[in-house]
C-alpha positions in Angstrom: 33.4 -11.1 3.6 31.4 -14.0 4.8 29.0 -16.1 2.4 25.4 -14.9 2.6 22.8 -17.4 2.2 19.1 -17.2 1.7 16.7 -20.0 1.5 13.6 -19.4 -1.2 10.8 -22.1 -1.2 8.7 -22.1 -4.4 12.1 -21.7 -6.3 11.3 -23.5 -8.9 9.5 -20.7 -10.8 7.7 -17.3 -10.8 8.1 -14.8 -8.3 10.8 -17.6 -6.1 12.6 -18.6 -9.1 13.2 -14.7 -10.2 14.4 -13.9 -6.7 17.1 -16.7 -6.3 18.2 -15.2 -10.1 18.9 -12.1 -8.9 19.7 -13.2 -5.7 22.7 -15.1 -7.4 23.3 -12.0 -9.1 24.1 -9.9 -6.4 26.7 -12.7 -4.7 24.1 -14.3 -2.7 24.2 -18.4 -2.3 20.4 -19.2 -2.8 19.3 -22.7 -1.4 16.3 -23.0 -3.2 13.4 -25.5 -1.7 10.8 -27.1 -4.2 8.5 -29.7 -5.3 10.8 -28.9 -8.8 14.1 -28.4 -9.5 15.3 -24.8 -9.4 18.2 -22.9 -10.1 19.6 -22.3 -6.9 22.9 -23.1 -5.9 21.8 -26.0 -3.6 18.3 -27.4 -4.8 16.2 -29.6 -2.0 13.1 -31.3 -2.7 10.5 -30.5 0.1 7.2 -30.0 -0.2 6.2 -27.3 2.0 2.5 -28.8 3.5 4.2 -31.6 4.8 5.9 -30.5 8.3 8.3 -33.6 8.6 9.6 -33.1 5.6 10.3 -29.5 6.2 12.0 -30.2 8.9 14.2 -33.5 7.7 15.0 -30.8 5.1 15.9 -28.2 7.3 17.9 -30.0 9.0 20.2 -31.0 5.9 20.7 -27.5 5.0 21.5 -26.2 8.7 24.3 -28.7 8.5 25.8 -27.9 5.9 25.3 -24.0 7.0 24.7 -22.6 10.3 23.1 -19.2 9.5 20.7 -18.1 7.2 20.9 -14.5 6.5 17.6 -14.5 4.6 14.2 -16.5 4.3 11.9 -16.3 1.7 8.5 -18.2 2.5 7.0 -18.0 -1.3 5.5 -21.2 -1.7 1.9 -21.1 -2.4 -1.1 -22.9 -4.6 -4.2 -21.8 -6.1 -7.8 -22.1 -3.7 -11.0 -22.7 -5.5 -13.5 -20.3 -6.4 -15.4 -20.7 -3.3 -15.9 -22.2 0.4 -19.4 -23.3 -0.9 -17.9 -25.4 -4.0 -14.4 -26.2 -3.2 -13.2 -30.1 -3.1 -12.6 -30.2 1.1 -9.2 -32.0 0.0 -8.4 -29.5 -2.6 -9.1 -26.4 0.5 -6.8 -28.2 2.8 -4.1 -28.6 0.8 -4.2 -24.8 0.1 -4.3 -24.2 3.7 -1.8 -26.5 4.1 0.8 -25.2 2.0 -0.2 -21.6 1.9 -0.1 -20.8 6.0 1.1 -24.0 7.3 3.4 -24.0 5.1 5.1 -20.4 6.1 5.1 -22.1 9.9 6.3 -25.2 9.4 9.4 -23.5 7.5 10.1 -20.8 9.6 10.6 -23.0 13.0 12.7 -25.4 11.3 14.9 -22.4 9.9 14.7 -20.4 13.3 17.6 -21.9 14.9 19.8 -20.5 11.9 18.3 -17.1 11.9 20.1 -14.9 14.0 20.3 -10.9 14.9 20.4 -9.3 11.3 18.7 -12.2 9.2 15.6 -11.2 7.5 12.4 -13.0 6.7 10.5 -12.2 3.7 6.8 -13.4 3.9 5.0 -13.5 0.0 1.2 -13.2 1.4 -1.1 -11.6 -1.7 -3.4 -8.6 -1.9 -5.9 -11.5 -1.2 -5.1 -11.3 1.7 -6.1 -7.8 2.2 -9.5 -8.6 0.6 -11.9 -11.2 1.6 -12.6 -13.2 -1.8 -12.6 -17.0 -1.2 -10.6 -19.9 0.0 -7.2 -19.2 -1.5 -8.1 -15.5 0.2 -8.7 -17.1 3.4 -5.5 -18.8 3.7 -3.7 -15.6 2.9 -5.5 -13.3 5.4 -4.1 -16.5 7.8 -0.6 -16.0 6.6 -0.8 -11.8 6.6 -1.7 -12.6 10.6 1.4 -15.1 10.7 3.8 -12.4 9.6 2.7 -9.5 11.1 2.9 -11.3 13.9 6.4 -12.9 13.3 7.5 -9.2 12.6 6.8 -8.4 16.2 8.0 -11.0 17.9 11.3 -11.3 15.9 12.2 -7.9 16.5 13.6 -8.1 20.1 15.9 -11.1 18.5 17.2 -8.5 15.8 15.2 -10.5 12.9 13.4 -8.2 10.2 10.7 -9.4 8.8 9.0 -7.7 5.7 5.9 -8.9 4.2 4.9 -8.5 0.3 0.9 -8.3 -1.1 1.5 -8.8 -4.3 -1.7 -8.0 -7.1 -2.1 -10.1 -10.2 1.4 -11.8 -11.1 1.7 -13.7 -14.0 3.1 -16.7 -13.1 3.4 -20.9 -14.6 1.3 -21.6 -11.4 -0.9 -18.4 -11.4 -1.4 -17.7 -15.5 -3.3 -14.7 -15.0 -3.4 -13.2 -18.5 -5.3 -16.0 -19.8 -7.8 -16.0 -17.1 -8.8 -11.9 -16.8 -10.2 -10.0 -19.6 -9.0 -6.6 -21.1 -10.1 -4.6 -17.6 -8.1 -6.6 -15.6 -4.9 -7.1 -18.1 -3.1 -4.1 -17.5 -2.9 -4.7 -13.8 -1.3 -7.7 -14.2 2.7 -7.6 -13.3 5.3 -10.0 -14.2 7.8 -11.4 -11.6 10.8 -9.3 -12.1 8.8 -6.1 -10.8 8.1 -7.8 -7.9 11.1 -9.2 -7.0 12.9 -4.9 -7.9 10.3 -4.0 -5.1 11.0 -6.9 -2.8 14.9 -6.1 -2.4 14.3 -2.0 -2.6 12.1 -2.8 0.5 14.8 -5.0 2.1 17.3 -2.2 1.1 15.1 0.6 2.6 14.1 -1.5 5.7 10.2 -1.5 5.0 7.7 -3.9 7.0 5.1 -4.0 4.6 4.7 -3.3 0.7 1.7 -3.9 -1.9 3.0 -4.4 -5.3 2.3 -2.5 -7.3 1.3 0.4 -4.7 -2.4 0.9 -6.9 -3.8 -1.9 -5.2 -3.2 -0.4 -2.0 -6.9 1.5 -2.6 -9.1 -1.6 -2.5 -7.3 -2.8 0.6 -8.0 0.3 3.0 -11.3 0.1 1.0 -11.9 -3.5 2.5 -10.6 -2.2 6.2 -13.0 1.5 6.2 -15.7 0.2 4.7 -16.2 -3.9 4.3 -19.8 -3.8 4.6 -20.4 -1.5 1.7 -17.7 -3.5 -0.2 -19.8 -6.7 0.6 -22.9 -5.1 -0.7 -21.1 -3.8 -3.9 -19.8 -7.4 -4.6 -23.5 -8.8 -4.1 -25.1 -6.4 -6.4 -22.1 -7.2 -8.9 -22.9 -11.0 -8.8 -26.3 -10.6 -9.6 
């Protein structure tokens, strides 16, 4: 049986970092790519914003392996609180490594995905629901894999994309942050990652983890005006 390999950026800890574990786990060979060290069988420093370096990384790793079986674009950064307030540095380095990021990486890998790889896009129940910049940049990277998902598919490439709720996370410490309402919504990475590869295993296109935010998206698609109003009202 041939060697399968994944690639993971934002290894280095939460929800990437618990994937290339288990990934391990199950006899994969994880190449994991982050600003960090990770615990992936091949570790490469790349910063994900920066497209050069993506693809001077890239092209390391395709020569040392000439198909990647799966690709997990999971590198991501916090947005400010809003458009009105943000540092304009601060909102393009979140669009910069949030969306761009999932492009950049995905061309420079392309030539090793072939029919049968999968892509596994980690957008964010933001980006289901308008809330901000860091929402903004994930609504941009929902429309980058659903759209990747349709053009892939004549080529044989699955691609399944994950809106994950409140994880808590070293980047994303969400338990500190929320108050007793929120709390019990909040998941940890290792429930994430179970519904990630049951969704690979079942061939889904699209999860939201856990499923009880699924409400507030359809919510946000039905009825955004009302939702906008609500909001207002709330901030009052």
């Amino acid at each position: 049986m041939s060697m399968r390999v994944a690639v993971v950026t934002g290894a280095s800890s939460g929800i990437g970092a618990e994937l290339v574990r288990r990934l391990r786990s199950l006899g994969w060979h994880t190449v994991g790519l982050s600003r960090r060290p990770s615990d992936a069988d091949e570790h490469e420093d790349c910063d994900v914003s920066d497209r050069l370096a993506v693809d001077e990384t890239a092209a390391r790793v395709l020569a040392r392996h000439q198909r990647v079986d799966l690709l997990v674009n999971n590198a991501g950064t916090r947005g400010g609180s809003g458009f009105l307030e943000i540092d304009p540095q601060r909102l393009e380095q979140t669009l910069a490594t949030n969306f761009l990021g999932g492009v950049w990486v995905t061309r420079a890998f392309l030539p090793a995905l072939a029919r049968g790889s999968r892509i596994v896009n980690i957008v964010s129940v933001a980006g289901l629901i308008a809330d901000g910049p860091y929402s903004a940049t994930k609504h941009a990277q929902l429309a980058l894999s659903r759209t990747l998902a349709v053009q892939l598919a004549p080529r044989g490439i699955h691609v399944l994309t994950v809106n994950p709720g409140y994880v808590e996370t070293p980047g994303f410490p969400q338990r500190t942050r929320h108050g007793p309402l929120v709390r019990p919504l909040i998941v940890d990475p290792p429930f994430v990652v179970d519904r990630i590869l049951a969704a690979l295993d079942r061939g889904r296109r699209e999860i939201v983890v856990p499923r009880w935010y699924r409400p507030f998206a359809v919510l946000q698609a039905l009825a955004p005006g009302t939702l906008a109003r609500a909001r207002a009202l709330a901030r009052r």
